[in-house]
C-alpha positions in Angstrom: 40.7 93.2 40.5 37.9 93.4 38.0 34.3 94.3 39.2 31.1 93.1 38.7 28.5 95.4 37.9 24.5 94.5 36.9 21.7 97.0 34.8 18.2 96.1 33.8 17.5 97.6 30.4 13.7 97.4 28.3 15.6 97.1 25.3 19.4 96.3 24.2 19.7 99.2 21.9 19.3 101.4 24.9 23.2 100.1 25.6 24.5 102.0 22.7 27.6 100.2 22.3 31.0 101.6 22.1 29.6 105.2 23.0 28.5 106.9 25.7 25.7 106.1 27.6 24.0 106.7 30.8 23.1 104.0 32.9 22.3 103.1 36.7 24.4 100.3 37.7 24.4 97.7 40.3 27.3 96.5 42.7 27.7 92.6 42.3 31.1 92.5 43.4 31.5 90.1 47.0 32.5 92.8 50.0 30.2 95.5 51.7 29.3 97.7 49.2 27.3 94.9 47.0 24.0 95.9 45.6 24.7 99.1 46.2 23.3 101.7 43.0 25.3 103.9 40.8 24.1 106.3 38.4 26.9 106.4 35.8 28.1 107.8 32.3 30.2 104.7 30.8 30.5 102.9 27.7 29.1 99.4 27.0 31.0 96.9 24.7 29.9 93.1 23.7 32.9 90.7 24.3 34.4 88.7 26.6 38.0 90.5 26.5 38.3 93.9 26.6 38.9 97.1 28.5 36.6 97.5 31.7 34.7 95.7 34.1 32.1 92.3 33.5 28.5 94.4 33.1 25.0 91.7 33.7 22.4 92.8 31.3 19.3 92.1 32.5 15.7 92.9 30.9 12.9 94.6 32.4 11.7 91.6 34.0 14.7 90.3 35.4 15.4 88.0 32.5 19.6 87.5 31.9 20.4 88.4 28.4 22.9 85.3 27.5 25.5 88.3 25.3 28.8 88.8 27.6 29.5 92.7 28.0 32.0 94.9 29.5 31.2 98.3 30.8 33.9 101.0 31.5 32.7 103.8 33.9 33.7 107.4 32.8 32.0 109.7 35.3 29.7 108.8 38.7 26.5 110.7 38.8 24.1 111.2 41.5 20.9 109.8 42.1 18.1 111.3 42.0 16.5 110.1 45.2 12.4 108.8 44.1 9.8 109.4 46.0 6.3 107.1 46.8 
């Protein structure tokens, strides 16, 4: 079963399609672990089809870009917890 994965970016080119990038990621898929945030080294491709799982792209301000992608996920990273 595919996942469902969603990012906010400020700018489209930060995706860097077809090569590496490193993103945080959300959890859409339904079950327990939704919403939950992943920091991520993956690559990003524009399509429908393809190899990986359904990536949202989101702007800054929550806007959804209307472009389908794919994002396949190459190594987990940890988060670096923020502080207030």
């Amino acid at each position: 079963m595919n996942k469902e994965w969603g990012t906010l970016v400020r700018d489209l080119e930060v995706l860097n399609l077809g090569q590496e990038v490193e993103l945080i990621i959300k959890d859409l898929t339904p079950g327990s672990r939704k919403y939950n945030s992943h920091r991520v080294l993956a690559v990003v491709s524009k399509g429908e089809s393809g190899e990986g799982d359904r990536l949202w792209v989101r702007s800054g301000t929550g806007v959804l870009y209307p472009d389908t992608y794919r994002i396949r996920i190459l190594e987990e990273r940890n988060l670096i917890p923020t502080q207030f």
